[in-house]
LUMDRENDO-420018 format. One line per field, with one value per atom (N, C-alpha, C): residue in three letters; chain; atom name; y negated, z negated, x negated. Coordinates in pm, whole numbers, plus 32768, in hexadecimal, padded with zeros to 4 digits. Layout:
r: (ALA;...)
c: (A;...)
a: (CA;...)
v: (Y;...)
w: (Z;...)
u: (X;...)
END
This chain:
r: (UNK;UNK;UNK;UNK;UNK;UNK;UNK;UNK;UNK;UNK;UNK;UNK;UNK;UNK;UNK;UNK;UNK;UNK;UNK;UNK;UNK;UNK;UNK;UNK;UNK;UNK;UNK;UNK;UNK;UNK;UNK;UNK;UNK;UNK;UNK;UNK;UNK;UNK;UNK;UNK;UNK;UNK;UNK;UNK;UNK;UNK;UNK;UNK;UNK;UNK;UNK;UNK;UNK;UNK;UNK;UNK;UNK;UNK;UNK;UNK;UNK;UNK;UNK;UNK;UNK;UNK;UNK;UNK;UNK;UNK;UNK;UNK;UNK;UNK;UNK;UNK;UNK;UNK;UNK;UNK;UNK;UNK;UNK;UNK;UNK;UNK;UNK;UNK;UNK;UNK;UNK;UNK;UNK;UNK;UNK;UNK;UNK;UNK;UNK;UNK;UNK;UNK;UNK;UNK;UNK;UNK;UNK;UNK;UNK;UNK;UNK;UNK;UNK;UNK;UNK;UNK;UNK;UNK;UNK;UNK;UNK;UNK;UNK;UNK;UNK;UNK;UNK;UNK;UNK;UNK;UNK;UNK;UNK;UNK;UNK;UNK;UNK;UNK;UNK;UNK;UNK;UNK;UNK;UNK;UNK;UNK;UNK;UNK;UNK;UNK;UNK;UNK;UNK;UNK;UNK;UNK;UNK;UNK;UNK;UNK;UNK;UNK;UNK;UNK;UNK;UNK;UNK;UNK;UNK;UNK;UNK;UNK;UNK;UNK;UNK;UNK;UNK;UNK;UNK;UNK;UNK;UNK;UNK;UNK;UNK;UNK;UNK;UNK;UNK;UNK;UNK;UNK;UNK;UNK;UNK;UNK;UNK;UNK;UNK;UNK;UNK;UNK;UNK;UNK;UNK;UNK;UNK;UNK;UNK;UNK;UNK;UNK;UNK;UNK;UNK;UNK;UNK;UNK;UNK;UNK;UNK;UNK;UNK;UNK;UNK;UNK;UNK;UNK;UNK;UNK;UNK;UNK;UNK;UNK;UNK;UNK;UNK;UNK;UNK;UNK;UNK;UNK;UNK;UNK;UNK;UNK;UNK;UNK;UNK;UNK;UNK;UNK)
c: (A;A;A;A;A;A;A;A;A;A;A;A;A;A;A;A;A;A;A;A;A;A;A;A;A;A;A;A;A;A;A;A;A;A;A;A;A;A;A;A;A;A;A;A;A;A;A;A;A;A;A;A;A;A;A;A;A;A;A;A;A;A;A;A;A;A;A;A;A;A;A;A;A;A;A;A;A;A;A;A;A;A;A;A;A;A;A;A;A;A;A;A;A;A;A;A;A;A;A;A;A;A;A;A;A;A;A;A;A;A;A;A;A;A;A;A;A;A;A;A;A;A;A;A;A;A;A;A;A;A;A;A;A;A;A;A;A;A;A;A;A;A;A;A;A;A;A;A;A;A;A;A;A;A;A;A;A;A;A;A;A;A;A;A;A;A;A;A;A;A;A;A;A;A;A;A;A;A;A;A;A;A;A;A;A;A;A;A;A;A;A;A;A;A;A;A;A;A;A;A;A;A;A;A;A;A;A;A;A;A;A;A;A;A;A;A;A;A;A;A;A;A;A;A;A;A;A;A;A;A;A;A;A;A;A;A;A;A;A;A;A;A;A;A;A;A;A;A;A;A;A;A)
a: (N;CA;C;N;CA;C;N;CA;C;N;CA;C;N;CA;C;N;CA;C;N;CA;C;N;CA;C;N;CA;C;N;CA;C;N;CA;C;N;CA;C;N;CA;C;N;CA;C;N;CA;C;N;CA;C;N;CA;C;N;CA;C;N;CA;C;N;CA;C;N;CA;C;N;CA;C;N;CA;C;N;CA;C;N;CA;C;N;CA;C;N;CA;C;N;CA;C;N;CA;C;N;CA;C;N;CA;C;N;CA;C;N;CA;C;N;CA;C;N;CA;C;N;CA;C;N;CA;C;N;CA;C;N;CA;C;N;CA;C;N;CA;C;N;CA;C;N;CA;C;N;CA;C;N;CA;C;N;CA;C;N;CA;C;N;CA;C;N;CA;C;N;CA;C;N;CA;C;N;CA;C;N;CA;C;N;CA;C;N;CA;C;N;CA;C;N;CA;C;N;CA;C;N;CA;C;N;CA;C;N;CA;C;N;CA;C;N;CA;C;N;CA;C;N;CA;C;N;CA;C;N;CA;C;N;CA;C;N;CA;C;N;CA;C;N;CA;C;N;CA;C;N;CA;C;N;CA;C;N;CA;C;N;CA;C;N;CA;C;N;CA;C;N;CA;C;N;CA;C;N;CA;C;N;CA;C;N;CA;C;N;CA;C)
v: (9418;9426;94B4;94D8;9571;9572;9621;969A;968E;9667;968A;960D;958C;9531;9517;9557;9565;95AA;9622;96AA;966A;9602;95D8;9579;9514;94B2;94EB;955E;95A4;95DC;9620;963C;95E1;957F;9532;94CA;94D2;9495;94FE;958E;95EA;95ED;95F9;95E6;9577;94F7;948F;949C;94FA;94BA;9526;95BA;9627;95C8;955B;9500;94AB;9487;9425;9495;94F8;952D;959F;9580;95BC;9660;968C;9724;9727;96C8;96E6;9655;9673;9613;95B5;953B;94DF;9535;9577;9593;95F2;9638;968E;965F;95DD;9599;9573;9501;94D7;952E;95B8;960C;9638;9648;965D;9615;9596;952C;94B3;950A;947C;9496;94E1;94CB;94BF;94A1;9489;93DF;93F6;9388;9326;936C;9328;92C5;9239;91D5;91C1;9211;9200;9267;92B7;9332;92FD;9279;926E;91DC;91B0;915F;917C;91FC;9224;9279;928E;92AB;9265;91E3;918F;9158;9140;9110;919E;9228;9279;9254;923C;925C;9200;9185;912F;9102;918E;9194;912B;90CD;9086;90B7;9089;90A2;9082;90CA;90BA;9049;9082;903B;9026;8FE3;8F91;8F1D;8EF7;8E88;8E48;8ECA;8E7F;8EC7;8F0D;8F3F;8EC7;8EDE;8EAE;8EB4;8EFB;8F07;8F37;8F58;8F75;8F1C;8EA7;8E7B;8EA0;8E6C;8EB4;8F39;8F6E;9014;903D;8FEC;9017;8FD7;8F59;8F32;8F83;8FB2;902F;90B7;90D4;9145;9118;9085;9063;9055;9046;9029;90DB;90F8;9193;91A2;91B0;91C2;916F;90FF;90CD;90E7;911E;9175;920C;9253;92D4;929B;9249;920D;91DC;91AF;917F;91FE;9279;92F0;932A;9332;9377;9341;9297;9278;9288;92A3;929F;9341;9360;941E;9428;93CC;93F5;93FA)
w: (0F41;0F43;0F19;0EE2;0E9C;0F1D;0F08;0F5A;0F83;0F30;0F4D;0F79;0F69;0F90;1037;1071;10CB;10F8;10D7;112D;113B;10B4;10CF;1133;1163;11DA;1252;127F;12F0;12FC;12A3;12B4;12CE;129D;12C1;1341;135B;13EA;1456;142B;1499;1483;1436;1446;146C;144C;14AF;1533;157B;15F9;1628;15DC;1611;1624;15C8;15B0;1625;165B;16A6;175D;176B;17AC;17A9;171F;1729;172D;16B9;16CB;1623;15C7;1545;1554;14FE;14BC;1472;1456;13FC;1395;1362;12E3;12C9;132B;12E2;12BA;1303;12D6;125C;1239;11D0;114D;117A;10EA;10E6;1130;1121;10D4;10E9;10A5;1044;1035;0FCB;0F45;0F22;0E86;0EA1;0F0A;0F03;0E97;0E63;0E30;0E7F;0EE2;0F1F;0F83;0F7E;0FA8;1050;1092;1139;1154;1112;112F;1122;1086;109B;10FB;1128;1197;1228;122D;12A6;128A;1208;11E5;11E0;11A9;11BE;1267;12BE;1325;1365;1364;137E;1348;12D0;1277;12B4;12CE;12E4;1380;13D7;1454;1487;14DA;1508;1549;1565;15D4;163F;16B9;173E;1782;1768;17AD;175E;178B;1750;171C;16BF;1653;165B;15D0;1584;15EA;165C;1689;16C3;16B2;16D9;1787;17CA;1864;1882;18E6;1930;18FB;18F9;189F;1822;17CE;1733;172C;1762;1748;1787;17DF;1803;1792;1774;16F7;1673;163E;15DC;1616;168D;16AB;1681;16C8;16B8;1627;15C6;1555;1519;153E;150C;1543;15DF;15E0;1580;1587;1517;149A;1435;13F3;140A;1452;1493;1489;14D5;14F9;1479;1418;137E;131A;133A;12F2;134F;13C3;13EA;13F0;141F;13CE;133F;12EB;1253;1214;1289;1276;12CA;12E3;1360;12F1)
u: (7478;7508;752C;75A1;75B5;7601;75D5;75EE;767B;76F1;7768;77A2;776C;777E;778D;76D2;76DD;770F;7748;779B;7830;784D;78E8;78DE;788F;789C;7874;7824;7808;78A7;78FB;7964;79DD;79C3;7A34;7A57;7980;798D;799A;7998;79BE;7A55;7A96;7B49;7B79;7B42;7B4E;7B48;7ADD;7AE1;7B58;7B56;7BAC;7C36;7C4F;7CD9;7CFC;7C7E;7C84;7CB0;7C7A;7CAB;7CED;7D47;7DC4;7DB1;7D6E;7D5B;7DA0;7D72;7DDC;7E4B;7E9B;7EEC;7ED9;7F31;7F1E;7F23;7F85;7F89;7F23;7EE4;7E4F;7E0A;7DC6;7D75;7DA2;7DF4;7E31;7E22;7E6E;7E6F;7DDB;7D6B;7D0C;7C76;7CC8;7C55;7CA4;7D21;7D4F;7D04;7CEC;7CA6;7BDB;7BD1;7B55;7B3F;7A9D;7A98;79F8;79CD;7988;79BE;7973;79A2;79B5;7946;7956;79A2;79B4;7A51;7A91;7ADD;7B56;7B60;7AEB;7B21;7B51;7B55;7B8A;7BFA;7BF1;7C5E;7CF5;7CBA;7D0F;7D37;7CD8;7CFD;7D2A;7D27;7DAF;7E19;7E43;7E93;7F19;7EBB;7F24;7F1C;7F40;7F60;7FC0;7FCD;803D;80B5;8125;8175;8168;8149;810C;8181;820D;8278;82F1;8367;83C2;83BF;83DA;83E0;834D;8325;82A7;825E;8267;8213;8181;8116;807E;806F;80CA;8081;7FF1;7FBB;7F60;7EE2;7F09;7E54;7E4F;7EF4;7ECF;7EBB;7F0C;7E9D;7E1E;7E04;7D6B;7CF4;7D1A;7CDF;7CE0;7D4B;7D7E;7CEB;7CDD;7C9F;7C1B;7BFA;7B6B;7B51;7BA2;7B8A;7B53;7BD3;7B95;7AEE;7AE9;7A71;79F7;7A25;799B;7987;79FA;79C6;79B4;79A5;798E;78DD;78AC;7833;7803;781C;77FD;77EA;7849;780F;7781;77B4;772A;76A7;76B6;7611;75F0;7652;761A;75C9;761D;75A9;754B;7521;74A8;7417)
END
């Protein structure tokens, strides 16, 4: 696997998890890995990207966003076995 490949998915599963507990922003992440062209970056890219609404309307509730989280985590878990 090339060098930068792996340095870009070690990075993106460390801003993932910083995301998941809320130390950066959606939009850091976002502006940080939208022009990536590796494929397990932009799948977590995508499942940030398209964060739900917790409440109101279209809001998902308490299982849809815990599902939304678990999703993130499994790709968080899909970059880091691929650099091992």
């Amino acid at each position: 696997m090339d060098e930068y490949i792996k340095e870009e998915r070690k990075r993106a599963a460390t801003k993932g998890e910083a995301y998941l507990r809320k130390e950066i922003t959606w939009e850091e992440f976002i502006d940080e890995f939208n022009d990536s062209e590796d494929e397990l970056v932009m799948i977590l890219f995508d499942v940030i990207e398209h964060e739900p609404p917790r409440s109101g309307l279209f809001g998902v509730g308490d299982m849809g966003w815990q599902q939304y989280l678990d999703n993130i985590r499994s790709a968080i878990y899909e970059l880091e076995e691929s650099i091992k």
